[in-house]
N, C-alpha and C positions, 0 to 999 in steps of 0.2 A: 379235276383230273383224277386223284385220288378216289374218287366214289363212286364214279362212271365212265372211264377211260382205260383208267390201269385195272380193273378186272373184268375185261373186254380183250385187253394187250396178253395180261398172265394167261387166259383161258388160250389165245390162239398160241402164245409162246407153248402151253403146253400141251397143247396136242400137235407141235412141230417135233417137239423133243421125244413123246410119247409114240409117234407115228414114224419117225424117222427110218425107220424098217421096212417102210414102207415104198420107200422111193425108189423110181429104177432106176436109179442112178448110182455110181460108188461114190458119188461127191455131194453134198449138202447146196445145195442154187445160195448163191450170195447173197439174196433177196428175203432166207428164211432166217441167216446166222445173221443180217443184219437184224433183225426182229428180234432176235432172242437176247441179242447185246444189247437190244432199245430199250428191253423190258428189266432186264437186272442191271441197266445202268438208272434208271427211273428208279426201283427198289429202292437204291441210293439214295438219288435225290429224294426222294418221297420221306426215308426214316427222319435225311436231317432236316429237312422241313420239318418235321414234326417234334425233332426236338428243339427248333432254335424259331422266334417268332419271324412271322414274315417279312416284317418291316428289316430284320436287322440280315434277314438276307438281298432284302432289296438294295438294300444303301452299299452290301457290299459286292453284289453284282452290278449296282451302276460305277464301283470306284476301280472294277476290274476291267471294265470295256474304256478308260481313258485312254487317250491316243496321246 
């Protein structure tokens, strides 16, 4: 994800944000501002992935989805 996905996502996010002047519309399509949250909410995830190891995210995402 990190090496081949998310700067594939960063690149189209920013030429949404870059180009948004472009649109003839006065409103931003729901479809472009969902992209752009997709991609600075992953930012997120991706730092703390990178500071905590995977294992100890795993065990606490399997202990957050108990019913």
């Amino acid at each position: 994800m990190r090496d081949v996905l998310q700067p594939l996502n960063e690149k189209a996010a920013e030429i949404v944000v870059k180009h948004a002047d472009m649109l003839q519309s006065d409103r931003m399509e729901p479809l472009l501002l969902q992209l752009v949250a997709h991609v600075s909410a992953y930012r997120v995830i991706l730092a703390r992935r990178a500071r905590r190891p995977l294992r100890v995210m795993r065990r606490a995402y399997a202990h957050s989805h108990v019913v």
